[in-house]
TORDRENTOR-921567 format. One record per residue (C-alpha): residue number from 0; x, y, z. Coordinates in Angstrom, 3 decimals. Example, Ala and Ser with C-alpha at 12.3 -4.5 7.8 and 13.67 -1.06 7.14 Angstrom:
2
[titi 0 [12.300 -4.500 7.800]],
[titi 1 [13.670 -1.060 7.140]],
***
This chain:
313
[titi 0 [0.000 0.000 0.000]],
[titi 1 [1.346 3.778 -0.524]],
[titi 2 [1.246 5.726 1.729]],
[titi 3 [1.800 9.123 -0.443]],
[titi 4 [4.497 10.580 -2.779]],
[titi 5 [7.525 12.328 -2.807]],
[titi 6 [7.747 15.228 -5.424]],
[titi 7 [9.705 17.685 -6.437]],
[titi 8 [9.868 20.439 -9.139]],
[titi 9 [9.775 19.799 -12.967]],
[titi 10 [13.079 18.377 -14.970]],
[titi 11 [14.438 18.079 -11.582]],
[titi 12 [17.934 17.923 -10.848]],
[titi 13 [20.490 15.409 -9.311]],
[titi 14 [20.097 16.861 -5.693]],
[titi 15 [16.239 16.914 -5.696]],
[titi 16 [16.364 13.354 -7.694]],
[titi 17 [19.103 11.643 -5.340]],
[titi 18 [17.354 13.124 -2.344]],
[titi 19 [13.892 11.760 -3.039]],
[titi 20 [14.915 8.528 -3.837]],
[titi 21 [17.247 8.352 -0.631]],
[titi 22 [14.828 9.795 1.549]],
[titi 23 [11.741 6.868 0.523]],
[titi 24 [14.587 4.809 1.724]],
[titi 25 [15.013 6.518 5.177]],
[titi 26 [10.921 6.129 5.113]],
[titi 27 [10.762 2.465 4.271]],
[titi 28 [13.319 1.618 7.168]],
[titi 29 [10.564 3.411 9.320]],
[titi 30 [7.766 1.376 7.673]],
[titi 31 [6.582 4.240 5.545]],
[titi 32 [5.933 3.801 1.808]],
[titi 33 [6.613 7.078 -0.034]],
[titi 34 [7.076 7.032 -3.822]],
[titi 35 [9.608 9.251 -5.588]],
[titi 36 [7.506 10.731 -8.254]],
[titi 37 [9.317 12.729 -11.123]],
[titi 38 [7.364 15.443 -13.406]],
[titi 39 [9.892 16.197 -16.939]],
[titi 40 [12.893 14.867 -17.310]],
[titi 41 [16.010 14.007 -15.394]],
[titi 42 [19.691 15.088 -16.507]],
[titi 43 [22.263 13.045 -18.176]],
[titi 44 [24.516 13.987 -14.921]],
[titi 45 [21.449 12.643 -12.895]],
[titi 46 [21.215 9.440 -14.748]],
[titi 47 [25.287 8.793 -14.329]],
[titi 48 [25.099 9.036 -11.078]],
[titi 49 [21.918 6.469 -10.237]],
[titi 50 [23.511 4.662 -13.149]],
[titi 51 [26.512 3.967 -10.840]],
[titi 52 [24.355 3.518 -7.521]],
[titi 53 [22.483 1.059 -9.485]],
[titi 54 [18.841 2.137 -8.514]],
[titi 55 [16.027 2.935 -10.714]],
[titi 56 [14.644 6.547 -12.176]],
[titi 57 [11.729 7.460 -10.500]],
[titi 58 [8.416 7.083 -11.573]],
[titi 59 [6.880 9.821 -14.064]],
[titi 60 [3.549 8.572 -12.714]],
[titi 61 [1.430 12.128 -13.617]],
[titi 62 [-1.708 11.184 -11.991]],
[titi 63 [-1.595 10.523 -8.079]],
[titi 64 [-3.903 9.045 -6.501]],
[titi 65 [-6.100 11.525 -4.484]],
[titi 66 [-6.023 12.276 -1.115]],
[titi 67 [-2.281 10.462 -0.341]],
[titi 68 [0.102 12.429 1.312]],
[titi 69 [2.995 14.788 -0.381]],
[titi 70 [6.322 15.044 0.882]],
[titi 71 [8.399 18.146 -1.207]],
[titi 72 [12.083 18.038 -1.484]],
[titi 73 [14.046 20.712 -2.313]],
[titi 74 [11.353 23.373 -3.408]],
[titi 75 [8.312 24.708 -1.457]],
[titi 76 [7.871 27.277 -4.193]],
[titi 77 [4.183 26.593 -5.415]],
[titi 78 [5.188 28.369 -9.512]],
[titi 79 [7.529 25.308 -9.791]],
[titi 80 [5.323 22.389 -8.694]],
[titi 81 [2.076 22.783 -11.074]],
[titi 82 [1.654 19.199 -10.854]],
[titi 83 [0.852 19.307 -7.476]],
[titi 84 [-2.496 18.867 -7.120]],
[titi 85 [-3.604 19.739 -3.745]],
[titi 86 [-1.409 22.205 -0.955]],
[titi 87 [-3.579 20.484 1.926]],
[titi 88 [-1.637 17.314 1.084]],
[titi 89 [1.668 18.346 1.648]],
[titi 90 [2.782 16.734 5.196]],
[titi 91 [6.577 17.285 5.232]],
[titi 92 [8.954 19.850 3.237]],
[titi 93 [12.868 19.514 3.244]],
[titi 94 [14.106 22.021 1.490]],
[titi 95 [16.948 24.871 0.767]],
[titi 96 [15.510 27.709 -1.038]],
[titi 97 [14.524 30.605 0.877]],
[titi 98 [11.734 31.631 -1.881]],
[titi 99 [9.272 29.480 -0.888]],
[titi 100 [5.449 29.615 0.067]],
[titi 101 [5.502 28.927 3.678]],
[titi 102 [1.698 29.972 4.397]],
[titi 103 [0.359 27.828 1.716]],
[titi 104 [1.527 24.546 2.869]],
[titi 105 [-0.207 25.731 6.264]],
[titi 106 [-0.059 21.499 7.649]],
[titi 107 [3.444 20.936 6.709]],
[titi 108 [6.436 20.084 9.090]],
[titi 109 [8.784 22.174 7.435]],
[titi 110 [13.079 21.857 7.000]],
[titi 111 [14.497 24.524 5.537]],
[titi 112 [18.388 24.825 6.165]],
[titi 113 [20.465 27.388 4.140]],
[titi 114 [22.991 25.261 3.059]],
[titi 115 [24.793 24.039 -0.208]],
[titi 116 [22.354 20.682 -1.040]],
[titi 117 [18.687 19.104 0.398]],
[titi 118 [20.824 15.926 0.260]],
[titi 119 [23.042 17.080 3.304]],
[titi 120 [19.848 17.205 5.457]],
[titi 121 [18.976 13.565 4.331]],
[titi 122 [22.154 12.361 4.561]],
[titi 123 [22.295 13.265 8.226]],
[titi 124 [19.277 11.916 8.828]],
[titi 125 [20.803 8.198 7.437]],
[titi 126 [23.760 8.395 9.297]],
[titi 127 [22.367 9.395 12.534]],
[titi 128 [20.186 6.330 12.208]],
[titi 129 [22.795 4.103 11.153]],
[titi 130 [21.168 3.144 7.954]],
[titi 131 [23.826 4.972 5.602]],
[titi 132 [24.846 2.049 3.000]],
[titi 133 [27.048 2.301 0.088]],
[titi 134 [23.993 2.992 -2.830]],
[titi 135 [22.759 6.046 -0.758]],
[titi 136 [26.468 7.321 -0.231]],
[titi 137 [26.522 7.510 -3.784]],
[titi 138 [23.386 8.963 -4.310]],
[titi 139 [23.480 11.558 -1.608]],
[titi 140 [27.535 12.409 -1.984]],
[titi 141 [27.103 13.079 -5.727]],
[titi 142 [24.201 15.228 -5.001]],
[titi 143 [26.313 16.802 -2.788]],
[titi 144 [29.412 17.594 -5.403]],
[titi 145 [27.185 18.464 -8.084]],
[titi 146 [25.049 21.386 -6.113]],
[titi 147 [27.895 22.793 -4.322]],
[titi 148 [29.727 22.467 -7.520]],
[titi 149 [32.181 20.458 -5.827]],
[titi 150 [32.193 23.085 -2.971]],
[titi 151 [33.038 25.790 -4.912]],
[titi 152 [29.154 27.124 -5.058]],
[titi 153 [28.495 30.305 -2.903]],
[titi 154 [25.913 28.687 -1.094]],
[titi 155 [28.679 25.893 0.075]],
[titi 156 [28.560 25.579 4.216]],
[titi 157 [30.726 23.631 6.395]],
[titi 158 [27.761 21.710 7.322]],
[titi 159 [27.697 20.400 3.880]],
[titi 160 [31.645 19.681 3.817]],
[titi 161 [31.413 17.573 7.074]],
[titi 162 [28.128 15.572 5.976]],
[titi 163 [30.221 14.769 3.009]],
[titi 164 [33.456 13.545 4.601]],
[titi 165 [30.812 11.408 7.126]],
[titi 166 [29.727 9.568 3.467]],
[titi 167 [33.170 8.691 1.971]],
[titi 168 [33.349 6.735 4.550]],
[titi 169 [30.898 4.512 2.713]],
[titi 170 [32.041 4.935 -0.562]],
[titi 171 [35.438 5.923 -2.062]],
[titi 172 [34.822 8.237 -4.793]],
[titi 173 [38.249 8.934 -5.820]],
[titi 174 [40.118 11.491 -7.251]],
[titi 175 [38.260 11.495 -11.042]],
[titi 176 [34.429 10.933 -10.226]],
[titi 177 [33.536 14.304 -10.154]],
[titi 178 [34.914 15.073 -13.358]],
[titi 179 [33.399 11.722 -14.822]],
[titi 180 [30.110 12.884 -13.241]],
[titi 181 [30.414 17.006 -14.662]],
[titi 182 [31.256 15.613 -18.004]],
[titi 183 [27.780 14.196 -18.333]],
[titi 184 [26.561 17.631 -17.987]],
[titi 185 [27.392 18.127 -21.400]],
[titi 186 [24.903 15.897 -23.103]],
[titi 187 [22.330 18.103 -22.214]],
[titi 188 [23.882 20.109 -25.063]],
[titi 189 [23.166 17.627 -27.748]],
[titi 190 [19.016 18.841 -27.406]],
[titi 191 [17.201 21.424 -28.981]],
[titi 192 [18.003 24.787 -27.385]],
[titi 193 [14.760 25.136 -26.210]],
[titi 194 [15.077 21.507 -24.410]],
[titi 195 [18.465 22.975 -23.437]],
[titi 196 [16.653 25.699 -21.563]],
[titi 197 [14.033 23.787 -20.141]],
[titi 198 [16.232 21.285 -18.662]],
[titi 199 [17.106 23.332 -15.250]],
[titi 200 [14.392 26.347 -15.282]],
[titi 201 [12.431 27.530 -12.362]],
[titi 202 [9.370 30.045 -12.092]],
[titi 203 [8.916 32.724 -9.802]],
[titi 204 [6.191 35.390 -9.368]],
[titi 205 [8.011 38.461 -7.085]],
[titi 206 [6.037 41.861 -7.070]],
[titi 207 [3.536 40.204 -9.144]],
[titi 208 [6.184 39.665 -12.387]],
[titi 209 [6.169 36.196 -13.857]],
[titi 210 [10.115 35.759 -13.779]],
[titi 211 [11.715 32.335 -15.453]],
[titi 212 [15.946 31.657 -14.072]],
[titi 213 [17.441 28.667 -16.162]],
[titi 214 [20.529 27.495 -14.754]],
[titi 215 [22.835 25.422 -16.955]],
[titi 216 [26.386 23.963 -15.781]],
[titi 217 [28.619 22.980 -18.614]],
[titi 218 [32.134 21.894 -18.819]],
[titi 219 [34.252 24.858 -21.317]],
[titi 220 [30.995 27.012 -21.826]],
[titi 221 [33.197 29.013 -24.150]],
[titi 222 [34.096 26.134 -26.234]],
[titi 223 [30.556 24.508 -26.754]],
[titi 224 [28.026 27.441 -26.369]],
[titi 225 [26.900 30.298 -29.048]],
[titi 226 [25.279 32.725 -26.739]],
[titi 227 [23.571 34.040 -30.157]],
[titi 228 [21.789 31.144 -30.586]],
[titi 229 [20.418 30.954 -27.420]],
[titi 230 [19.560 35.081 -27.344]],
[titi 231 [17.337 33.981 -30.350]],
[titi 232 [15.570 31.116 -28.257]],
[titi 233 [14.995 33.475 -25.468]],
[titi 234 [13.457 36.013 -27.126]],
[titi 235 [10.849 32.945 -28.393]],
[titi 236 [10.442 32.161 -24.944]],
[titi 237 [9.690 35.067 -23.376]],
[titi 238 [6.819 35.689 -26.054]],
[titi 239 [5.650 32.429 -25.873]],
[titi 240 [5.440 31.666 -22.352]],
[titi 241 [4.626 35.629 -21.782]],
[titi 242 [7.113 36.515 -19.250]],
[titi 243 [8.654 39.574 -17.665]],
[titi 244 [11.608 38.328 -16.538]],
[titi 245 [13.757 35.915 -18.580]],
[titi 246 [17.802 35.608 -17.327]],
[titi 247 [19.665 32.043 -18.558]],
[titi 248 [23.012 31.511 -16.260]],
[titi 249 [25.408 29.535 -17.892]],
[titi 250 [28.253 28.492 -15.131]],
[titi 251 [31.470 27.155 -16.377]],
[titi 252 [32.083 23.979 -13.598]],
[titi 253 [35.389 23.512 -14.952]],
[titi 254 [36.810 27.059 -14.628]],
[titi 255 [34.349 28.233 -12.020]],
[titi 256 [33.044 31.052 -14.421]],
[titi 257 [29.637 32.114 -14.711]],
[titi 258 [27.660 33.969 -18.310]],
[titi 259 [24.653 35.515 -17.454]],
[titi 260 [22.584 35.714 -20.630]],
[titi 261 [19.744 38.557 -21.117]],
[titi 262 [17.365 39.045 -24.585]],
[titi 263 [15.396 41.986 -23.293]],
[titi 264 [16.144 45.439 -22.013]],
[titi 265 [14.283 45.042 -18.511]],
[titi 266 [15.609 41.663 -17.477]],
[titi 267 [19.594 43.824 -18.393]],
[titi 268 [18.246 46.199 -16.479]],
[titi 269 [17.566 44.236 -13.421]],
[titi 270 [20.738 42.364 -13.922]],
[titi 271 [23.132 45.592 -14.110]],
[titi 272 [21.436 46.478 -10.661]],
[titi 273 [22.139 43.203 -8.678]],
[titi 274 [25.245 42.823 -10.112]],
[titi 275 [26.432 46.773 -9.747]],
[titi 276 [27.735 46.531 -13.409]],
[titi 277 [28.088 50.326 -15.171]],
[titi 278 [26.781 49.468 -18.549]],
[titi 279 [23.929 47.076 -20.119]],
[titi 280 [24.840 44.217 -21.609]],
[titi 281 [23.089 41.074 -23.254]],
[titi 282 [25.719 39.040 -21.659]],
[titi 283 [27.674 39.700 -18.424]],
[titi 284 [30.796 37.208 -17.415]],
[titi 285 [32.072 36.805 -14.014]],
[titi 286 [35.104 34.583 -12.943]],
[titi 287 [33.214 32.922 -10.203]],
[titi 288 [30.525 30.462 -9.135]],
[titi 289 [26.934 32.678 -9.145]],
[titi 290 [23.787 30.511 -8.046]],
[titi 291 [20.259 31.651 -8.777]],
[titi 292 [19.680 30.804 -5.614]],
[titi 293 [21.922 32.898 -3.577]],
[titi 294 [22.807 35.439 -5.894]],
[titi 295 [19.778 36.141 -8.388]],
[titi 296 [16.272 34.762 -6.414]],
[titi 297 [16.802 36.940 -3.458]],
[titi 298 [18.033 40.000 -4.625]],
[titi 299 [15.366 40.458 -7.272]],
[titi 300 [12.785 41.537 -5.195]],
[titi 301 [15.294 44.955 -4.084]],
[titi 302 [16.675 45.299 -8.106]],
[titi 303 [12.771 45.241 -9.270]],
[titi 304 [12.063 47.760 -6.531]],
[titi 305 [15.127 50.301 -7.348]],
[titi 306 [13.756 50.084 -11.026]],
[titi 307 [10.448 51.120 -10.074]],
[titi 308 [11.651 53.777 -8.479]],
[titi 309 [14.028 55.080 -11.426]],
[titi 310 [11.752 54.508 -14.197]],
[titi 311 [8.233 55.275 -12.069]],
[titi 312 [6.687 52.286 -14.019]],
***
């Protein structure tokens, strides 16, 4: 019998995928069936990594059955979950984002720790029951490397360094993993651009805009991207989907650099502000790790304001 699901948002990525299947482990051991349910697509980096842990991809079941309980990993941000189908059934969030909708999930026991992964919070959890094993060291220390950006990532803590060093203990992952694992990153690349885009984008409504953040890490981003192609996409996108914010990150994992990619004057606008940068620009480089969730989500809310203020729209 099921007991409920576990979601997450759509074309979710390795931390949110590991961490859901890990964490209907954890359940199980306490006699609890949860299913990991994934809406979209998972990554090629995603499917390396359960590849190696030798464990399934979740289902893509779209229609739950009503009234079973909802467990949300690593989002409580109701614009990226449209296939949830009711708020009331959300029991338990673990999460890392600090944009979510607390007062909608009003009867949910809520986790939310500001640190580099969901998968650190789950991997504590195993290990302080003694129920770590080598498949969910692999799932939950890869999710790990891959959202810190092997602890380069701004949001990085030392709470996320010492979970880490806790799971090697279970499984060695040696000196080239991570690079075996960020290669597959790269396959993404051999999709449509507009699959491209869609593979890591989340929603977000702030001061009533409807603003879209893709987030794309690629090994040599100068060597395998043409930002004009993807300015051309973007512009598509924005129409199509009608939004008023549209900003694409492109971070460079191998040399830790980061392209911010704009198509429209308002979304430069907005980036010049939270970035401080003296001119507009459809593209902006920086030679460091930028997140959307620690440096583009939360400082949107003061850039949108300052540009109401300067223009008066």
């Amino acid at each position: 019998m099921i007991d409920g699901y576990i979601l997450s948002y759509n074309n979710p990525d390795t931390d949110s995928v590991c961490s859901s299947i890990a964490y209907s482990y954890y359940l199980k051991k306490h006699n609890k069936n949860y299913i990991p349910v994934i809406s979209g697509n998972i990554s090629p980096e995603t499917s390396f990594v359960l590849n190696v842990a030798n464990v399934d991809v979740p289902s893509k079941k779209l229609i739950l059955e009503p009234n079973k309980k909802i467990i949300l990993i690593d989002t409580h941000n109701i614009a990226q979950i449209p296939h949830l189908t009711a708020a009331d059934n959300v029991i338990e969030i673990i999460d890392h984002h600090s944009d979510g909708d607390i007062n909608i999930f009003k009867t949910a026991d809520i986790t939310n720790k500001r640190i580099g992964a969901v998968a650190s919070i789950i991997a504590e959890k195993c290990l302080d029951e003694n129920i770590m094993n080598q498949t969910l060291a692999v799932l939950l220390g890869s999710a790990i490397i891959s959202n810190t950006v092997n602890f380069t990532a701004p949001s990085t803590t030392y709470y996320d360094k010492m979970i880490f060093e806790k799971i090697e203990q279970y499984y060695d992952f040696g000196k080239d993993y991570t690079f075996r694992m960020f290669k597959y990153k790269n396959r993404i690349l051999n999709k449509r651009k507009s699959e491209i885009l869609a593979s890591d984008e989340k929603n977000y409504i702030i001061a009533n805009y409807n603003i879209r953040i893709s987030q794309l890490e690629i090994v040599n981003v100068s060597k395998h991207i043409c930002f004009e192609d993807f300015y051309r996409e973007m512009e598509i996108i924005i129409n199509n989907d009608n939004l008023d914010v549209y900003i694409v990150s492109f971070i460079d994992v191998a040399n830790l650099k980061t392209y911010i990619l704009v198509s429209d004057e308002y979304s430069s606008k907005l980036v010049q502000l939270i970035f401080n940068q003296n001119s507009l620009k459809k593209l902006y480089e920086f030679n460091r790790v930028l997140l959307r969730k620690t440096d583009l989500v939360p400082k949107l809310h003061n850039a949108i304001d300052r540009l109401t203020q300067i223009t008066g729209e």
